[in-house]
C-alpha positions in Angstrom: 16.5 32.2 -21.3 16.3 31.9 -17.6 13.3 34.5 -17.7 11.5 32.4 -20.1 11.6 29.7 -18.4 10.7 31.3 -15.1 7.8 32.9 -16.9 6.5 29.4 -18.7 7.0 27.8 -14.9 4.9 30.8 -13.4 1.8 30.1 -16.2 1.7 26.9 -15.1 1.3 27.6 -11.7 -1.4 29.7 -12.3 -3.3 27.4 -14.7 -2.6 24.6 -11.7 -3.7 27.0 -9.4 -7.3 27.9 -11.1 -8.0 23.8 -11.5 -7.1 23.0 -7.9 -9.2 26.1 -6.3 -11.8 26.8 -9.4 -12.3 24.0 -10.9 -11.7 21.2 -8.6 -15.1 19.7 -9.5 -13.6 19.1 -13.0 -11.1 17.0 -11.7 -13.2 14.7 -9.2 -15.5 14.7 -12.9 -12.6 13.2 -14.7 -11.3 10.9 -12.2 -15.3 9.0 -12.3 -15.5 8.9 -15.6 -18.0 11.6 -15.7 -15.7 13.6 -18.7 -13.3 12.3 -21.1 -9.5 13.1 -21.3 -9.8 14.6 -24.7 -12.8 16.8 -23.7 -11.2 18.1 -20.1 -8.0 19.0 -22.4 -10.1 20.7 -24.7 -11.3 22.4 -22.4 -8.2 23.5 -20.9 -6.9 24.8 -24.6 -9.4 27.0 -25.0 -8.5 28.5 -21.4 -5.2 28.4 -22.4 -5.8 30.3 -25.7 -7.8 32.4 -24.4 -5.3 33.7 -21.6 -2.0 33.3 -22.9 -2.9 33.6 -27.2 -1.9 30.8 -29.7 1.7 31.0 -29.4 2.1 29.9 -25.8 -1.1 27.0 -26.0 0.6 23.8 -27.2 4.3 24.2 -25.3 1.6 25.0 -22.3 -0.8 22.6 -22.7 1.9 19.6 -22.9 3.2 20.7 -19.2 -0.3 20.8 -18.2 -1.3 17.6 -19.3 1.8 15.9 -17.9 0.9 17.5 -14.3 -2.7 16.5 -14.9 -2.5 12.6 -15.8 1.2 12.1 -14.7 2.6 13.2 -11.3 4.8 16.1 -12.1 8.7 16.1 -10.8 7.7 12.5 -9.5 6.9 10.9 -12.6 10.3 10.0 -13.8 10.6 8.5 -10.3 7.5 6.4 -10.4 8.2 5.3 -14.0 11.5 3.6 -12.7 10.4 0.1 -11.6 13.6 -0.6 -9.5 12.3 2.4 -7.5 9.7 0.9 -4.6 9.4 4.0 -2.3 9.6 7.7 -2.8 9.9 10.0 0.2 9.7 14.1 0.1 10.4 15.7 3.5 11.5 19.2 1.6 11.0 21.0 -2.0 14.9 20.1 -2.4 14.5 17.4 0.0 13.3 14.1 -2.2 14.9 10.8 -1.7 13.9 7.1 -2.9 14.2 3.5 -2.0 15.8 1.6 -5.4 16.4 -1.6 -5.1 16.1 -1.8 -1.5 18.9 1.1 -1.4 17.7 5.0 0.0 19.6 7.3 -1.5 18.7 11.0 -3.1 16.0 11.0 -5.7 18.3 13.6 -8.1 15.5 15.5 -8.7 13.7 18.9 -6.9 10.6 21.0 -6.7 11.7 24.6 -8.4 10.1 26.4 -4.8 8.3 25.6 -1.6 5.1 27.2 -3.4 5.5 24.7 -6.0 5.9 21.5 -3.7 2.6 22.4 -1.7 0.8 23.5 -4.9 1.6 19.8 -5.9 0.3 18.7 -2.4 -2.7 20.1 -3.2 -3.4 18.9 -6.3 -2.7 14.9 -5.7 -5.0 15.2 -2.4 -7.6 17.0 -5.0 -6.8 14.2 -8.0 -7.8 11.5 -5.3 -10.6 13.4 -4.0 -9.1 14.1 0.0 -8.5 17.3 1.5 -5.6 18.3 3.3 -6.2 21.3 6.4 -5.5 22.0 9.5 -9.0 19.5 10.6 -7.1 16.5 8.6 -3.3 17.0 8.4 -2.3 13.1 8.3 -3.9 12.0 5.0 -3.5 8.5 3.8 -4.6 7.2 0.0 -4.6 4.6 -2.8 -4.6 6.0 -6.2 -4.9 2.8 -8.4 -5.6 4.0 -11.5 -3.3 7.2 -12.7 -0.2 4.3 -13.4 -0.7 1.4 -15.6 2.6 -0.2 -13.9 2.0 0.5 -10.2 -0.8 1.2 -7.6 0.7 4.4 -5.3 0.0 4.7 -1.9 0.2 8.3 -0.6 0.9 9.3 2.9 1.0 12.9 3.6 1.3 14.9 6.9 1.2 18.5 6.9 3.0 21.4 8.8 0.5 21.8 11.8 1.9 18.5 13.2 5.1 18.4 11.7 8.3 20.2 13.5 9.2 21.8 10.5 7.2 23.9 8.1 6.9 22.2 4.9 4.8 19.0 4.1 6.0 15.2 4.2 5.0 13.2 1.5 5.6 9.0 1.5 4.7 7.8 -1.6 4.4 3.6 -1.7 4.6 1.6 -5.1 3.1 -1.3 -5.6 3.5 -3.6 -8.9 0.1 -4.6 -10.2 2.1 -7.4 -12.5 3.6 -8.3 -9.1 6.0 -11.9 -9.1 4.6 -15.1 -8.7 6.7 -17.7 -6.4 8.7 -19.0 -10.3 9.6 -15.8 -9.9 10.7 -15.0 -6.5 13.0 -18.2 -6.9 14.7 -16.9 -10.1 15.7 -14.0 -7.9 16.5 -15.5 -5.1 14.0 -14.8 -2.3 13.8 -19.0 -2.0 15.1 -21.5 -3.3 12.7 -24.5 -5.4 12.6 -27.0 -2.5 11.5 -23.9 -0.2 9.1 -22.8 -2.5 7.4 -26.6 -2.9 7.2 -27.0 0.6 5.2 -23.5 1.3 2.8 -23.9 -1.2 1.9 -27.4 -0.1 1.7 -25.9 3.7 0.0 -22.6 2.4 -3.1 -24.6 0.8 -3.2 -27.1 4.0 -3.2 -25.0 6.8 -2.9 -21.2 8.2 0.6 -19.4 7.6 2.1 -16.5 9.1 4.9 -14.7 7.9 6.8 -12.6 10.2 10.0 -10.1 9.4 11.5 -6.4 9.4 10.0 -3.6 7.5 10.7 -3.9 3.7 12.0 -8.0 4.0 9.2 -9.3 1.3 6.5 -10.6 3.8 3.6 -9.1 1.3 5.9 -9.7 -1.9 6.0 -13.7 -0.4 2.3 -13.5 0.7 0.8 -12.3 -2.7 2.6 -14.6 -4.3 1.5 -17.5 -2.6 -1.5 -16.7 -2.7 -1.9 -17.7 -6.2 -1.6 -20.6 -5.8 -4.5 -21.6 -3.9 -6.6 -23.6 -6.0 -9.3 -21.9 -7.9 -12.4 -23.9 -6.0 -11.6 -21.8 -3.0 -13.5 -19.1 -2.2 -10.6 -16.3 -0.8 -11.5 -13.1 1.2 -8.4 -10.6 1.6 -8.7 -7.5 4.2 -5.9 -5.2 3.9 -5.3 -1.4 5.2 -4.3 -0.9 1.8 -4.2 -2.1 -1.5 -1.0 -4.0 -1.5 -2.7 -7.5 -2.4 -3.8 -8.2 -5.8 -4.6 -11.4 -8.1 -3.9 -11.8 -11.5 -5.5 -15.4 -12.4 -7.7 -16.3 -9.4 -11.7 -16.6 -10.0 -13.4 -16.2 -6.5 -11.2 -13.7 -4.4 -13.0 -10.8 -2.7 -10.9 -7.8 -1.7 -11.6 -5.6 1.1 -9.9 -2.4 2.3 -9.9 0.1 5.5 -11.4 3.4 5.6 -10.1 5.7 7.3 -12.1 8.8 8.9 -11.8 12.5 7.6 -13.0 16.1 8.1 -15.5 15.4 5.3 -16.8 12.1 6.8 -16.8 10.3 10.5 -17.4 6.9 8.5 -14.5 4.6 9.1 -14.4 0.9 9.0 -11.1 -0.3 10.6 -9.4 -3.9 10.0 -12.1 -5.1 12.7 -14.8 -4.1 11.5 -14.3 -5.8 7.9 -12.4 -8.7 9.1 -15.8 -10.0 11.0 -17.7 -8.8 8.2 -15.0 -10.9 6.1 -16.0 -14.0 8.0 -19.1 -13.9 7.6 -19.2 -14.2 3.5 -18.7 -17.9 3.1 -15.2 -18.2 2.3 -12.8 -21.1 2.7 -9.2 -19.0 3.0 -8.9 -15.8 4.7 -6.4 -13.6 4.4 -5.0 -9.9 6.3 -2.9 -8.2 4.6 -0.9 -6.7 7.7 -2.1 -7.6 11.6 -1.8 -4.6 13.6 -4.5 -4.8 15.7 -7.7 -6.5 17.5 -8.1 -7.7 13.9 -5.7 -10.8 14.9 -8.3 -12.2 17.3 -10.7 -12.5 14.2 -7.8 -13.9 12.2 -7.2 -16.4 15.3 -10.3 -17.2 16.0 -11.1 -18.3 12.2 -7.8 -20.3 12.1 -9.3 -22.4 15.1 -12.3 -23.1 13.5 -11.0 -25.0 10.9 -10.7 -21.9 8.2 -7.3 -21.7 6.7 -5.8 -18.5 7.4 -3.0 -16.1 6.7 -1.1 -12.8 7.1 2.3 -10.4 7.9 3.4 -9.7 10.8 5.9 -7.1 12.0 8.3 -8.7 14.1 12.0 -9.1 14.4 12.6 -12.8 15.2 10.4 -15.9 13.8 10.0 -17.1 17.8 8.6 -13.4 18.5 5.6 -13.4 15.9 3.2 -16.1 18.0 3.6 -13.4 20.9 3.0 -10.4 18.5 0.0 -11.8 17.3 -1.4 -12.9 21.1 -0.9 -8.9 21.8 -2.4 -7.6 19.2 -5.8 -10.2 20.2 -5.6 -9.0 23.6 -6.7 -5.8 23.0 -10.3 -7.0 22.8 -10.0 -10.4 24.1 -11.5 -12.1 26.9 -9.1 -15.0 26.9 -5.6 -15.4 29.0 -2.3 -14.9 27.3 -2.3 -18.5 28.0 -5.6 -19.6 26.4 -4.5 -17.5 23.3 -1.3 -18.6 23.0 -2.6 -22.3 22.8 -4.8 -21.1 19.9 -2.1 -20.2 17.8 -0.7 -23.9 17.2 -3.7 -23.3 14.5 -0.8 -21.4 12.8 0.8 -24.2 11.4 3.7 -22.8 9.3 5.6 -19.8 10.5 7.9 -18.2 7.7 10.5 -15.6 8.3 11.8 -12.7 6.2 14.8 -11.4 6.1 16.5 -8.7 3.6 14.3 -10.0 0.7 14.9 -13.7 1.4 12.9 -16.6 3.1 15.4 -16.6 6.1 13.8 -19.9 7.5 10.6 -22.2 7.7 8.8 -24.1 10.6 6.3 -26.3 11.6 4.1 -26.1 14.4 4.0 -29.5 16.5 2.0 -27.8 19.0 1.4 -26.7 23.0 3.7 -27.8 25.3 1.6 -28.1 28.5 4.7 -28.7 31.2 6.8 -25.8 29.3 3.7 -23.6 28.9 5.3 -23.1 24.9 4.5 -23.8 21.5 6.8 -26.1 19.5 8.4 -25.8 16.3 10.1 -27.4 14.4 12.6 -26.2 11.6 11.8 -26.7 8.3 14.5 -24.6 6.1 
């Protein structure tokens, strides 16, 4: 039994093996559109037949069209909707986040060949190449899941210590919650939630917390509520924001450079290309760079403005921000950090929850601050 399995396993290797290094243009063809599903497994039956006879093509062809349109070992794992992060360090080394828990994934690559055979079929699936010339790969595959978009993150052995690849893989929910539903689960409670959406449509917000507290889960749902006659632009690193009702929202994301192409267009570059495409709410999905002195600059002009933050305290997210502008600006820490009383609601996150509210009431000129003042 153990032999036949081992022996099924090994054919599917090998049929893996021919589409990533043969016939890699038949999978960049499927991914656009260019062939049908039915006709690439068609196809792949007749190879099939052809190699292995009749008896072995439909057992075969069922593992091979899971590995094709699903994600192999991973699937069950990004099936599960309580599971938001999936992180493979080893071929018996996979572990998850579920439910904001980390714990070990209970499943396992059958061999180190198979793990980086699997490597090198998601980078071919979404069209990147992993080498030596681009060992940190990052990518959005939006369209494999019906449930999630998946954001991959893989580094490979030349900068990693040891010798196997890392792979962080990123769920997010395209039927993510609106703010009904963040209060039926507890993230805020109805009083919060009426008082943010009435500051969210009447000035700029900026919400601030920890890694994995709900800033984005918070920000794309408020963002739905901004009324339809707004033109919104959204620039994001990646595609973590969504909308699922509004009419006039324009979504831009980063792009990275790679061995096949020195074009890149950084959170810069499209958040002054953002600005200038007549819209009345603009939106970044994560400051984390010169990027905030567009963002601050806009929200002093009169545009209403928001985006996350990474930072550990509500009172540390202003001085975040005026960092992050520095790197390009010509203004005083000072000077900036009078601009950002345009920021008028600051929101902080903690483990999932709205941990508190405030209001800017503005620069203190004798104590060289800005004021706030609690909300929640």
């Amino acid at each position: 039994m153990t032999n036949t399995v081992s022996a099924a396993r090994s054919r599917l290797e090998s049929l893996t093996d021919e589409y990533i290094t043969g016939k890699g243009n038949e999978l960049i063809s499927l991914r656009r559109g260019l062939i049908t599903k039915e006709k690439f497994m068609k196809d792949a039956g007749e190879l099939i037949r052809s190699r292995y006879g009749e008896d072995d093509t439909d057992s075969l062809l069922r593992e091979f069209e899971e590995y094709i349109f699903g994600y192999s070992r991973l699937s069950p794992l990004i099936d599960d909707p309580e599971i938001s992060d999936i992180r493979v360090t080893g071929y018996r080394t996979i572990r998850v986040k579920k439910l904001g828990r980390r714990m070990d994934a209970g499943v396992s690559f059958s061999s180190e060949r198979e793990y980086r055979q699997f490597i090198d079929y998601i980078a071919a699936k979404n069209q990147v190449s992993v080498s030596n010339l681009s060992a940190i790969q990052r990518f959005t595959d939006s369209e494999s899941h019906p449930g999630f978009i998946l954001r991959f993150t893989v580094s490979m052995p030349i900068v990693n210590t040891y010798d196997e690849p890392y792979l962080c893989i990123r769920k997010v929910p395209k039927s993510f919650p609106l703010l009904s539903d963040l209060v039926a689960r507890g993230m805020l409670d109805e009083k919060t939630a009426r008082i943010l959406t009435l500051r969210f449509r009447m000035g700029s917000t900026l919400i601030c917390g920890g890694n994995s507290s709900g800033k984005t889960t918070l920000l794309n749902a408020l963002k739905e509520t901004i009324p339809d006659d707004m033109a919104v632009m959204v620039v994001q690193q990646a595609d973590e924001l969504t909308t699922m009702f509004h009419p006039d929202m324009m979504f831009l994301h980063s792009v990275p450079p790679s061995a096949e192409s020195k074009a890149s267009y950084d959170l810069e570059h499209i958040s002054i290309a953002g600005l200038t495409m007549d819209v009345d709410f603009f939106i970044v999905g994560e400051i984390k760079g010169a990027e905030a002195l567009y963002i601050l600059n806009a929200a002093c002009t009169g545009q209403i403005c928001a985006g996350t933050i990474h930072s550990t305290s509500a009172m540390r997210a202003p001085d975040k921000l005026v960092d992050y502008a520095m790197y390009q600006s010509r203004y005083s820490r000072d000077e900036l950090m009078r601009m950002m009383d345009c920021f008028r609601t600051l929101v902080y996150m903690k483990d999932y929850r709205v941990a508190s509210v405030y209001a800017c009431t503005g620069w203190n000129e004798e104590r060289r601050q800005l004021e706030y003042e609690r909300l929640v």
